[in-house]
C-alpha positions in Angstrom: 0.0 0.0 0.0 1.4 3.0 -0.9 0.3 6.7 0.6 1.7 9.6 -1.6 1.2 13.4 -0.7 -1.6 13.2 1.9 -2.3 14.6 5.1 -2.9 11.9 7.8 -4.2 11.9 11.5 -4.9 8.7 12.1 -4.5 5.0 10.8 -6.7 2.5 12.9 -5.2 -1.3 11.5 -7.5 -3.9 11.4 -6.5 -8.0 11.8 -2.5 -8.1 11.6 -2.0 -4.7 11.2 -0.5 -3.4 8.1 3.2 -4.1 6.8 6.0 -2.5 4.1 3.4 0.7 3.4 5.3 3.5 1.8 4.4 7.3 3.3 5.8 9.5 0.5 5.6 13.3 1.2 2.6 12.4 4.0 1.7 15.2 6.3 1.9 14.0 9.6 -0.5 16.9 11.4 -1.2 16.1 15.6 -1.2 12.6 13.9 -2.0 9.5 16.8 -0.6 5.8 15.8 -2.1 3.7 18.8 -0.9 0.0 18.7 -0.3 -0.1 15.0 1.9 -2.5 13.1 3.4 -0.8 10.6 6.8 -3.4 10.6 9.1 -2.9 7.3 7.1 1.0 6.1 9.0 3.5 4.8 8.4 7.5 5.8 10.0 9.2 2.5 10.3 13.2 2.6 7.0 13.2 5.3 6.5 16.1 7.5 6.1 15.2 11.2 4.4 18.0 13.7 3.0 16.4 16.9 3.3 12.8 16.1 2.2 10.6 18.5 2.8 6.6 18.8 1.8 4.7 21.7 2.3 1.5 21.5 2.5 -1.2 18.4 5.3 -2.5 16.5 7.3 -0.5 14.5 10.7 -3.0 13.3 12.6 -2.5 10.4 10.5 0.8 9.5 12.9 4.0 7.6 12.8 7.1 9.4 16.0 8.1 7.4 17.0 11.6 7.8 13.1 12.3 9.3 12.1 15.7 11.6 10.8 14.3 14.2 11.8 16.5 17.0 8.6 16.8 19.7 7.4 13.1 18.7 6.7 10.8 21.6 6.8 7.4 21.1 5.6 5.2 23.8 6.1 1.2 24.3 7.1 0.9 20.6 9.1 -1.5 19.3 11.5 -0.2 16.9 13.7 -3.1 16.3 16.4 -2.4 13.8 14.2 0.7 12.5 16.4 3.1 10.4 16.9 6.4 12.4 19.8 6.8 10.7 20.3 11.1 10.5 16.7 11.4 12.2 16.4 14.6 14.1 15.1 13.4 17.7 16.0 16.1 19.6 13.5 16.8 22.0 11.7 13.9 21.1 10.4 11.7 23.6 11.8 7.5 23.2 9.5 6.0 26.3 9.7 2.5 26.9 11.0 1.5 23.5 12.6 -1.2 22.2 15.1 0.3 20.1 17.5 -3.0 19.7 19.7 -3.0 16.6 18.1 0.2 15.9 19.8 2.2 13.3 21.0 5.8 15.2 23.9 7.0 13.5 24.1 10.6 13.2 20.8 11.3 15.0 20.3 14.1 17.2 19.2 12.1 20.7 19.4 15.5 22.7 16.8 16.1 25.3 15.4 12.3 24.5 14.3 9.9 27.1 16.9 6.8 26.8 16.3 5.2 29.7 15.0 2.2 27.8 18.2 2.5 25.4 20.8 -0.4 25.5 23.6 0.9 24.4 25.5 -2.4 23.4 22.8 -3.5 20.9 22.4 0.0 18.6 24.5 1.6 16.3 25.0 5.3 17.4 28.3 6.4 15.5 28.1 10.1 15.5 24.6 10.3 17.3 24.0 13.9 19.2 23.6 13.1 23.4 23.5 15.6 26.1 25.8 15.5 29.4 22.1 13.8 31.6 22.0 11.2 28.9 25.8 10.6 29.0 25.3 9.6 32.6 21.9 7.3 31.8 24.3 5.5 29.0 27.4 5.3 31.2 25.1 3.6 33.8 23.4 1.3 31.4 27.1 0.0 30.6 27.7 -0.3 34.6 29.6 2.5 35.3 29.0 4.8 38.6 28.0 7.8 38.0 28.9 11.2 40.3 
């Protein structure tokens, strides 16, 4: 399924959810995903203002290069998801499974990572401020202070 230059506020999926759909130039308006399985979509050139995502499973899904600074995403599992450049700044990362997730280059500043295990992402280059230093450092053991 593909979506090409719409505005979208909400997807309700039905059954299994849906999988591999393609968002190309999507407005993403005070937009709500609530438990949706969107595993293996791709967000190409969408705008993102007030994105919410609670819950649902979000794996493998390209957020390459994507604005989404003051999105919260809560209990989502972004296995291996492509956040590769994303700008996350400000962006709120709640209980989510970000293993193998792609974060190289992405601005992390002012993020919750308290879910975050730093051993199974790739972060080369990512953006973090001096709090979520010390939340990393003690996710690898280290003592803080």
């Amino acid at each position: 399924m593909r979506l090409l230059g719409r505005a979208v506020q909400r997807l309700t999926p039905y059954g299994d959810g849906v999988h591999e759909l393609l968002f190309r130039t999507c407005r993403f308006f005070d937009t709500r995903f609530e438990g949706c399985k969107l595993v293996g979509s791709r967000f190409e050139r969408s705008t993102f203002a007030l994105l919410e995502v609670a819950g649902g499973d979000w794996s493998f899904t390209t957020l390459h290069t994507a604005d989404l600074r003051k999105a919260d995403f809560d209990g989502v599992r972004l296995r291996e998801a492509d956040l590769t450049a994303a700008r996350l700044e400000g962006a709120r990362l709640a209980r989510c499974d970000l293993a193998g997730a792609l974060l190289t280059g992405a601005d992390l500043r002012g993020s919750d990572l308290s879910s975050l295990d730093p051993l199974r992402v790739e972060a080369r280059g990512a953006r973090i401020d001096l709090e979520q230093a010390a939340v990393l450092a003690t996710a690898l053991g280290y003592e803080v202070g």
